[in-house]
N, C-alpha and C positions, 0 to 999 in steps of 0.2 A: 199267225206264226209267233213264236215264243221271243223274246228279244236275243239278240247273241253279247252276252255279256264281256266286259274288258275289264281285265285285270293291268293296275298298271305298277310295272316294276322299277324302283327307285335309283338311276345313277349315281352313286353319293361319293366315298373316296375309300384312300387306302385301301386295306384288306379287305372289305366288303366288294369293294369298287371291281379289284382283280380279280376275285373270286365268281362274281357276275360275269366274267368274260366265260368263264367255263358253262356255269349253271343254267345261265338264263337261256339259253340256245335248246339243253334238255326241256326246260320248264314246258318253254314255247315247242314246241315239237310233238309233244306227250298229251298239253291239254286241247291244242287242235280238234284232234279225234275224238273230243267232247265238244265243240263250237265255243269254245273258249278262248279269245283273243286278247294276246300277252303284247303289250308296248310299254316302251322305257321312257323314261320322261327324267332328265339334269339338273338333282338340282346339288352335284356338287361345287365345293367352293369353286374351283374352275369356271364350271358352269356358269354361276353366279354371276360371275366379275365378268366374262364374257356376254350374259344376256343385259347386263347396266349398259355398255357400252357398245349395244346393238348387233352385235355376231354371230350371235341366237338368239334361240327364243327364249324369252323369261317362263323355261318348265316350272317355276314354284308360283309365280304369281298364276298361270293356267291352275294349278295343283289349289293351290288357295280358292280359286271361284268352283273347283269340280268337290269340293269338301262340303261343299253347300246345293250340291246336287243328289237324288236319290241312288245314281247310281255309281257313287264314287266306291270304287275298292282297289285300294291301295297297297303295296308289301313298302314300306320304309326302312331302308337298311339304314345300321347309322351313319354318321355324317362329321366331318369337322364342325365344331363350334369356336371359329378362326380367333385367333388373338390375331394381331395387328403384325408380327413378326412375321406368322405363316402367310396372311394378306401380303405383306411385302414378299413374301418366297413366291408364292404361287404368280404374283404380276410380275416378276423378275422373268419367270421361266415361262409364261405364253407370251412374254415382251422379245426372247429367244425362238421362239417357235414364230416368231413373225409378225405376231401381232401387232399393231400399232395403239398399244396402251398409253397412258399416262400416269408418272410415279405418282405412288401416293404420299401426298404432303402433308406432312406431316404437323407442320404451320403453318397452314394457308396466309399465304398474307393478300392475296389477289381475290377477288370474285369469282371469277376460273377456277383458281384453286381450290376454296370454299365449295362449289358447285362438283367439283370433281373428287371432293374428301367425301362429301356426302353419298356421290354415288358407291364410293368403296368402301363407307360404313354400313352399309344397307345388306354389306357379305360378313359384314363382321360379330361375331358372338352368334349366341344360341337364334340364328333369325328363322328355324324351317318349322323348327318343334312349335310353335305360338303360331305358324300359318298353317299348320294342317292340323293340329290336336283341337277339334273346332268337333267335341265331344268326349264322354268321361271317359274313367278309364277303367276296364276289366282285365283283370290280370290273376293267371291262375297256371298251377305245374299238368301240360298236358299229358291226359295217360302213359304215352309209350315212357316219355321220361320219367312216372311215377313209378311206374312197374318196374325200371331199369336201377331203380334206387332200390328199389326193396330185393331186389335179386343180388343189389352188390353195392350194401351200405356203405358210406363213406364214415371214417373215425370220427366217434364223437366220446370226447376224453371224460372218464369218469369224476363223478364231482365229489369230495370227501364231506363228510357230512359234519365236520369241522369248520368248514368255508366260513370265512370272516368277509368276504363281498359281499357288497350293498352299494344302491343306486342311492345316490347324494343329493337334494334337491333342496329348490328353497324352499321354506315355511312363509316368506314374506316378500315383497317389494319386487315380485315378480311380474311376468305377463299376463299370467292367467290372474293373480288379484287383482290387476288394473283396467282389466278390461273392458268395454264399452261397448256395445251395438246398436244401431238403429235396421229399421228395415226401411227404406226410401218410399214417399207416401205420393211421388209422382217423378215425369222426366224432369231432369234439368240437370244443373252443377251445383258442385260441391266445390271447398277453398278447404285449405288446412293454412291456419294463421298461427304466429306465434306472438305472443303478445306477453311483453318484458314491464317488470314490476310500475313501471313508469305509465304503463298503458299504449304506449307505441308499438305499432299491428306491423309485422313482416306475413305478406302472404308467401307460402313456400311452395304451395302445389294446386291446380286446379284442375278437376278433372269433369269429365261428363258420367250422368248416373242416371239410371234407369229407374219408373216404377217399379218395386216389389226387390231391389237389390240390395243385397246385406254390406253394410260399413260397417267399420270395427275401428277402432283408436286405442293403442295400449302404452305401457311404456314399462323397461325395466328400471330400477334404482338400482344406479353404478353404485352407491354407497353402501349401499344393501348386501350387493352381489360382489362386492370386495368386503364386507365381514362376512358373509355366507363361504368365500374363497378362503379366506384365516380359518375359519371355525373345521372345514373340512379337510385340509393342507394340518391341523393339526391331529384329527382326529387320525389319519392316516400314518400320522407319526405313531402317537401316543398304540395305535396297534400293531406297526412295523408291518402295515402292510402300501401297495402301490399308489401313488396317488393317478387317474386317469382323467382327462377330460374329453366328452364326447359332443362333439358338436357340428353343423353343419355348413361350414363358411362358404362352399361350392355350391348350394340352392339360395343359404339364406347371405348373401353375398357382400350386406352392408352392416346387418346385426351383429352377426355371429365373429368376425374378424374384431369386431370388439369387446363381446366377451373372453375372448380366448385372450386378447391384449390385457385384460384387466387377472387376468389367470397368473401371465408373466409379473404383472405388476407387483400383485402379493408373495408368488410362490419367493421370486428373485427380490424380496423389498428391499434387502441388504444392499444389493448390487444402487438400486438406484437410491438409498441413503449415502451410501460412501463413494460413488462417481455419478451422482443425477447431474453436474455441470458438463462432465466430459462424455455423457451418453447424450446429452443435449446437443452440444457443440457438433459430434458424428450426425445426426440426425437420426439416431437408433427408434424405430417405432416396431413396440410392442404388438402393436396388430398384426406386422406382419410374421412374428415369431422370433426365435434367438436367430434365424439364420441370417434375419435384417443386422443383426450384431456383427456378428460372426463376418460377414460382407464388408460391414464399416469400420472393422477396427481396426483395420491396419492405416485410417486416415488418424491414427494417435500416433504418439511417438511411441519408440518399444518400451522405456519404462512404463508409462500406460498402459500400454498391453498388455506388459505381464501382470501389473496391480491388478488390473480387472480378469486376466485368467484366474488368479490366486483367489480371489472372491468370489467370486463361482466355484471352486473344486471346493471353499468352506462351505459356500452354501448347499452345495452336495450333499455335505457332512452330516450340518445342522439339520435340515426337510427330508422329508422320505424322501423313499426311492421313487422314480416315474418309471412311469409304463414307458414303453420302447416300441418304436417304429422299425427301428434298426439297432440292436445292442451291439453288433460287432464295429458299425459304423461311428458307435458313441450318438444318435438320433432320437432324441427324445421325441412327448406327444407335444411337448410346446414346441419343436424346434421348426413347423410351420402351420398356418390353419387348417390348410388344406390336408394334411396328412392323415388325420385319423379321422375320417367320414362316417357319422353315429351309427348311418344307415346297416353298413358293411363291418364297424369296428367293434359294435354289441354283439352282435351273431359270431364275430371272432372269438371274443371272450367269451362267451358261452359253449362254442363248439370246444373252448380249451379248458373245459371243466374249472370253468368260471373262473377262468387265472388270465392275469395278464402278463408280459415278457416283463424283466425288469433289467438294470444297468448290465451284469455279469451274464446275460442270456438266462438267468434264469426264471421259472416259470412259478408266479405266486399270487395269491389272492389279489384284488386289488378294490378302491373307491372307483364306481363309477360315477362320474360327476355330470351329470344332466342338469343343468341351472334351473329352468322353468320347468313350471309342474305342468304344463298344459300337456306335453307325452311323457314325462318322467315317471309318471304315475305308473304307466302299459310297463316301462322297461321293470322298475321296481317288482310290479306282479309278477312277471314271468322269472325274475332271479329268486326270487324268498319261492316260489313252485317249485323250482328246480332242488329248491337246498333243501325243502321237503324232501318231495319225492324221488330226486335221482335225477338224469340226465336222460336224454330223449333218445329212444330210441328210433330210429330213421324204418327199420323193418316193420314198426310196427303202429306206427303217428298216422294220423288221416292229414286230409292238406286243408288249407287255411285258403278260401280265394279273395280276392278283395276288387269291391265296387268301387272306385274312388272318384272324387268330387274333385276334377281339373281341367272339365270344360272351359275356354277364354278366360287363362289363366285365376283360375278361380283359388281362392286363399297362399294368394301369392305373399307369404309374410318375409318382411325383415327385407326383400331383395334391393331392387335398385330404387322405385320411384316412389316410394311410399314412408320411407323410414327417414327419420331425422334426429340430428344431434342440438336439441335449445342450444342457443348461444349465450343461453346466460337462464336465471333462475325466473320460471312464468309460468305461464300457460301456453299448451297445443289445443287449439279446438278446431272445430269443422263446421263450416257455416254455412249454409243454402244459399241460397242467392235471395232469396229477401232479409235476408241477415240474420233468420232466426239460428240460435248454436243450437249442434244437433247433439254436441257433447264435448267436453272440455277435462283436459286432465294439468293439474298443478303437477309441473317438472323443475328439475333441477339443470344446472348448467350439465350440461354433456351424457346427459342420461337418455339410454336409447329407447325412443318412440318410434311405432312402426303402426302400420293400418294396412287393413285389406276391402279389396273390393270383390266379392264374388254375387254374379249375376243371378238377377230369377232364373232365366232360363235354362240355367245350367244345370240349378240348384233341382227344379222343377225335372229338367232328363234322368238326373241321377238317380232318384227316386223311383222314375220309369223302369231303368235300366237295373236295378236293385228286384224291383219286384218280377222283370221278366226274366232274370238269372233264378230268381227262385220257383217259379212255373216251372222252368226250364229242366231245372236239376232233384225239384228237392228239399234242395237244402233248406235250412232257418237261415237268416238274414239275420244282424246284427248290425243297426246304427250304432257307430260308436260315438254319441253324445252324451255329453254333460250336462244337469239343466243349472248346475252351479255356474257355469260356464257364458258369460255373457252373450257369445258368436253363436252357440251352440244351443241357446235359447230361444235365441230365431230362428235356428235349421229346424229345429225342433215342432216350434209350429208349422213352420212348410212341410215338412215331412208328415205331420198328421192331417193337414189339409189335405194334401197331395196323395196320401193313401188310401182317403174316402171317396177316392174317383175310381179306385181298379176294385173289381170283383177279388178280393182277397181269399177265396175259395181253395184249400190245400195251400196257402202260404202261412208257414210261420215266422212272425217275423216279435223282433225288439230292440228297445230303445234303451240304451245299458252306458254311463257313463265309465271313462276308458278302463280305469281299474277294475270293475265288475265284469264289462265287455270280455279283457283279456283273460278272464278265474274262469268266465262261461265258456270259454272258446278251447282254453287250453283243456278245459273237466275233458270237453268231447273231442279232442285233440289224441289225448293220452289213452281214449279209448277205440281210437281207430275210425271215429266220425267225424265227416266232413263239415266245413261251417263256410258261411259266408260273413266277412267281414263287410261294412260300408262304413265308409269313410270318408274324412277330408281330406285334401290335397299332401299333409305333411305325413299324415298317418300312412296314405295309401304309399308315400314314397319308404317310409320305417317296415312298414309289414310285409311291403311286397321284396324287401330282402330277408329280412326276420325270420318270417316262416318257409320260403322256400330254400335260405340256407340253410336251415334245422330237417327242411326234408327232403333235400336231394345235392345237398353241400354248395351247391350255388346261386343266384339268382338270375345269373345270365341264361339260365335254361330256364325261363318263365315265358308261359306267355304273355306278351303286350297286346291287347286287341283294342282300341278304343273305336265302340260303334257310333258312328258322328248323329248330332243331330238330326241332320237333313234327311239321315236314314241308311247311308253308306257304312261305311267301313275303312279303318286306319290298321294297318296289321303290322306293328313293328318288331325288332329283328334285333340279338345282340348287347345286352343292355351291358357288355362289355365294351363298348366307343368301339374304335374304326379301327384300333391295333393297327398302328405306325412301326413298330417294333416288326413286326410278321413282313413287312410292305420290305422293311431294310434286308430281311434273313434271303427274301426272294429276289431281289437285284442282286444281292451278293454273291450267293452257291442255289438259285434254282430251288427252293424249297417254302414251300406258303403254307402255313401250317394252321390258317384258318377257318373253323367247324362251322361249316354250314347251317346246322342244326335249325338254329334261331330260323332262316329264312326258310327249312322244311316245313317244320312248324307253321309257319305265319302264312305258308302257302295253301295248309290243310283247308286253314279257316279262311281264305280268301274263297279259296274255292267251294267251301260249303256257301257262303255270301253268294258268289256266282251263281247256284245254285237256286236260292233264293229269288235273286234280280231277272233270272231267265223266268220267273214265274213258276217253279217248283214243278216243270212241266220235264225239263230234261236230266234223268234220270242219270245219265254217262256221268255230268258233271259232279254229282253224288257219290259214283262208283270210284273217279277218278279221287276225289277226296279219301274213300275210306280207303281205297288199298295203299295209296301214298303213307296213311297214317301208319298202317302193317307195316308198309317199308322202311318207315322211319325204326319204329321200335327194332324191327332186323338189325338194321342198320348201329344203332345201339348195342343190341344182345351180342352182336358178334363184333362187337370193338371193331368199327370201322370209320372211327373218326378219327382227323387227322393226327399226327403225333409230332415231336420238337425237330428232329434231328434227319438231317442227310439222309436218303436212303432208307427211311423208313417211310411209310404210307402220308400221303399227303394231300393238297385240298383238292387237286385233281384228282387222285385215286379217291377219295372218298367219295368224289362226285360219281364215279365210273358204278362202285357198290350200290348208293341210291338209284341210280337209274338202274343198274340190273333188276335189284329188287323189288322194284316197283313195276316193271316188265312184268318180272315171274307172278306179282301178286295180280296185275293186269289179266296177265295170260290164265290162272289159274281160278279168276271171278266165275260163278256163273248167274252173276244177275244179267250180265249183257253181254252175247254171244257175238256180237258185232267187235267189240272192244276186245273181246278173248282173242279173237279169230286174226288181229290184227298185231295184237302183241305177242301169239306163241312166238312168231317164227324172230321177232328182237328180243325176247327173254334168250331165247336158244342160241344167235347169234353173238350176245350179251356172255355167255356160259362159256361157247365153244372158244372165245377169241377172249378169256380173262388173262390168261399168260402173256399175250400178246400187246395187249392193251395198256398192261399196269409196265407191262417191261418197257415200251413205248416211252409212257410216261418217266419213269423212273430214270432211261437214258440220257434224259435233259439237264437230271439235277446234278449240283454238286460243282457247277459252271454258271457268272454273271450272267445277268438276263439283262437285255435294252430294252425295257417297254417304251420310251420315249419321253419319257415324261411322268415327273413323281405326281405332281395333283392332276395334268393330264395327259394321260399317255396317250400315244398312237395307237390308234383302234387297232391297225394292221399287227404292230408289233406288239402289244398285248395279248392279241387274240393267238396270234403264233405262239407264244410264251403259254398262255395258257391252255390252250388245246392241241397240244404237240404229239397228241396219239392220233394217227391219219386212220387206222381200225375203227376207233371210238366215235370220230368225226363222223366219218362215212355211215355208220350207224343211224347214229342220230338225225344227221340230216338229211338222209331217205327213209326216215319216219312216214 
């Protein structure tokens, strides 16, 4: 008998979190009548902090060993990634609800305390995405949402053929010139030493490594990248056009906060010539933008104050204009790192007919300033295309899908545990454990070094998983490597070894470093033909917002599919976070205004998997997948996703539309008369009782809601809150 496969749906938080009160109850009701069995598994931060301190069960540590089984398929809604503030909220308020927690200490001074920091560090930061992403990543605009783009483009601003924008990068003292790789020639460990002109060894990091794993050792020159900063900050003047910088301090979370520091340093030099003692004395650090100023400066006295206002509005005067995050606010791109994210802020600038915002709101050329060439390259080709050819049309563009290389955190650059600052003027090298150096780079005091570890085996799937997407679809494949490129030298060989093992028969595939990759992809871009990109880890995170905001204005309507090694499936949802924002609108006036979408999507492909794991033997599961898919694109075509405001259609009512329409597409299949036969009469049901249903719904809003609890509400009064049509209910749950 065929296996009955499980689907498991993710408890995470906020909007996602309440949204599941309504959905998941459809979900599970509908795939039944295919042998498809739907369970929830906790793992948000709630959750978390309650399975450390024994209350439940630890769902993500289960979720982690089932990732590594064949028959893991998973829907991943997003999740908090806790700062230590919401950790302290969320044990505030199940320490309220009863619990017998322990605050979190914030200085342990006791062993207790220490042992008890630890267990509430273990909920803190990104900890679920690194235990379930345990395989690459596929990501690509599914049908109903490509067809829903080309029937109703979103504005993409004409670009004049006068455009003075251009991507800014460096010629010299970069990461991509510094770079190093080895490819590890057995198991064992590695050390990164730093070793000061004197010859005295500081070991800084020690890690374990695998036969056949790629290391890498780079470093940028701060001295470099501050005349690389003057030369471009001038050129911006001298054409009065913006000056921008694009970087990514939210992935790469130790590098990037200090080039963006060293950004402030030259644009503002003035400021720290004529007060470096009294921006000293505040403790003003440039890393973390002028807001750190801005915050500090009322520790001067007011004549201070205003000296350093007055020098600032000069140096307004004297430097171009900056791009703006907020011009009405007065919010510049320096004014925090985190604000202008490359991934999201390039594809902005381009859908604005290549302008960025400036000080008065208004909208003008600008330098996009990318430091390192290692992708600076990719963004460059696709602006000098555009200022050829024109701006993209969305009607008429084929879609871009992307392979990406992010198995066990694979080309994790610049983050937390790999990157260093010399303490002084020497060498970074890496040394085996019989002390041969595997590579060595002469640094400077304060100049950012960063390495990466990405594993054989990950490196070995992706290639897998590269060439069965192209079986699959069609398409040509496209590595986007560089053989100039040290890291990319070594993928390089892996990738041609690793090729010689699949029957290559109807695959076209190639190996094109970025700026050629990006000329190929766009030629058959602009003609209405699909490509497949494969990529590394940083590429896959640029592209897969890149191309799907150029062809369907966002990237939050992608799909996330990462097929795991073991042979499972990871299905994620949303690559908009958990909207906290939507969580406040609906305790306040009744109204949750967040679009399922993501998790219809992610459910198609769970269930084609399903399909799969049953042994390709039951057929329903299949059926149930494609008319879900029909439903969605309805669902789409007739604008039935949620909208802002009181009183108009919301996450409930949108949920009420997909389950009808997936009824009707159910009832109206005739591949399987069993499945028809059981959904005519709840399509019709669905149909006769819509006035009824939505009006239900609708009576609730526009009135606070008590879920019980913001990170964990009461199942009871959640579920009240969010299924308040007793029509609908009744429906569903005599399915």
């Amino acid at each position: 008998m065929a296996k009955r496969p499980t689907i498991v749906w993710t408890k995470t938080d906020e909007a996602p979190m309440l949204a599941t009160y309504s959905l998941y109850p459809i979900m599970k009701n509908f795939v039944k009548h295919a042998g498809v069995e739907l369970e929830q598994r906790d793992i948000s931060l709630a959750g978390r902090i309650l399975a450390q301190f024994g209350y439940q069960p630890d769902d993500l540590a289960y979720l982690g060993e089932l990732v590594w089984k064949p028959e893991a398929n998973i829907v991943k809604l997003p999740n908090i990634s806790a700062s230590v503030p919401q950790l302290i909220e969320a044990i505030k308020e199940l320490q309220s609800q009863g619990y017998d927690l322990p605050d979190y200490p914030e200085n342990p001074q006791t062993e207790e305390e220490r042992e008890i920091k630890a267990k509430y560090d273990k909920c803190v930061g990104s900890v679920v995405n690194p235990v379930l992403r345990q395989g690459n990543s596929d990501r690509r605009i599914a049908p109903p949402v490509k067809n829903y783009a080309k029937k109703h483009p979103h504005k993409m601003r004409d670009v004049s053929p006068k455009s003075e924008s251009y991507v800014a990068y460096m010629k010299s003292g970069d990461f991509y010139e510094h770079e190093k790789s080895v490819t590890i020639k057995k198991d064992g460990k590695i050390r990164y030493e730093f070793v000061d002109k004197d010859g005295n060894v500081q070991v800084l990091k020690e890690i374990e490594v695998g036969m056949g794993d790629v290391i890498d050792g780079t470093f940028m020159s701060r001295r470099k990248l501050k005349e690389f900063f003057e030369e471009v900050i001038n050129d911006a003047k001298d054409k009065d056009i913006l000056f921008s910088l694009h970087v990514k301090a939210t992935m790469m979370k130790v590098s990037d906060p200090a080039i963006f520091g060293d950004a402030i340093r030259v644009y503002y030099k003035k400021l720290f010539e004529k007060h470096g003692k009294e921006l000293e004395e505040i403790g003003f650090d440039p890393n973390k933008g002028l807001i750190d100023l801005e915050n500090k400066l009322s520790k001067l006295p007011p004549e201070k104050q205003e000296e350093i206002k007055k020098t600032l509005e000069e140096i307004y005067k004297e430097q171009p204009r900056l791009y703006m995050v907020d011009s009405d606010r007065g919010i510049t791109n320096l004014h925090r790192p985190n604000d202008v994210i490359i991934d999201a802020s390039i594809p902005a600038v381009i859908k604005n007919g290549l302008q960025g915002w400036g000080p008065s709101g208004e909208t003008d050329d600008c330098v996009i300033t990318v430091p390192d060439r290692s992708y600076a390259t990719m963004y460059s080709e696709i602006v000098e295309d555009i200022k050829v050819r024109g701006q993209f049309d969305p009607t008429k563009v084929g879609t871009v899908q992307n392979i990406g290389l992010m198995a066990m955190k694979a080309e994790e650059y610049g983050s937390h545990d790999k990157t260093f600052f010399p303490p002084a003027d020497g060498k970074i090298r890496i040394v085996d454990e019989e002390g041969n150096v595997l590579m060595e780079h002469e640094v400077e005091k304060d100049d950012i070094y960063r390495s990466c570890h990405t594993k054989d085996i990950a490196i070995r799937d992706w290639v897998k998983l590269a060439v069965n997407r192209a079986k699959e679809t069609g398409l040509p494949i496209v590595f986007w490597l560089d053989s100039l490129r040290a890291h990319d030298r070594q993928l390089i060989e892996k990738v041609k070894e690793e090729l010689n093992k699949y029957d290559l028969g109807g695959v076209e595939y190639y190996i094109k470093p970025t700026r050629e990759a990006m000329k190929f992809t766009l030629e058959r871009f602009r003609k209405g033909l699909d490509t497949i990109s494969v990529t590394g880890n940083v590429l896959r995170d640029y592209l897969t917002d890149l191309f799907p905001i150029i062809e369907v204005g966002t990237s939050a309507r992608a799909l996330s599919i990462v097929p795991l090694i073991a042979g499972g499936g990871l299905f994620e949802t949303g690559a908009g976070g958990s909207a906290p924002k939507h969580v406040q609108q609906f305790v306040k006036e009744g109204h949750l205004r967040w679009d399922s979408l993501g998790e219809f999507l992610a459910f198609v492909e769970a269930l084609k998997l399903a399909y799969k794991q049953a042994g390709s033997e039951n057929e329903k599961i299949l059926v149930m997948a494609e008319t879900l898919s029909k439903a969605v694109e309805r669902y789409l075509d007739n604008d039935k996703t949620p909208k802002r405001k009181v009183g108009q259609l919301d996450t409930r009512g949108s949920h009420y539309w997909l389950a009808r329409y997936w009824a009707e597409e159910l009832a109206a299949q005739t591949k399987d008369a069993e499945l028809a036969k059981i959904f005519e009469p709840v399509a019709a049901k669905l149909i006769e009782n819509e006035e009824k249903i939505l009006s239900e719904i609708a009576a609730t809003e526009g009135s606070p809601k008590d879920i019980g609890g913001y990170y964990h509400p009461d199942d009871e009064k959640a579920t009240a809150a969010m299924r308040p049509s007793k029509t609908f209910n009744e429906i569903i749950d005599n399915l």
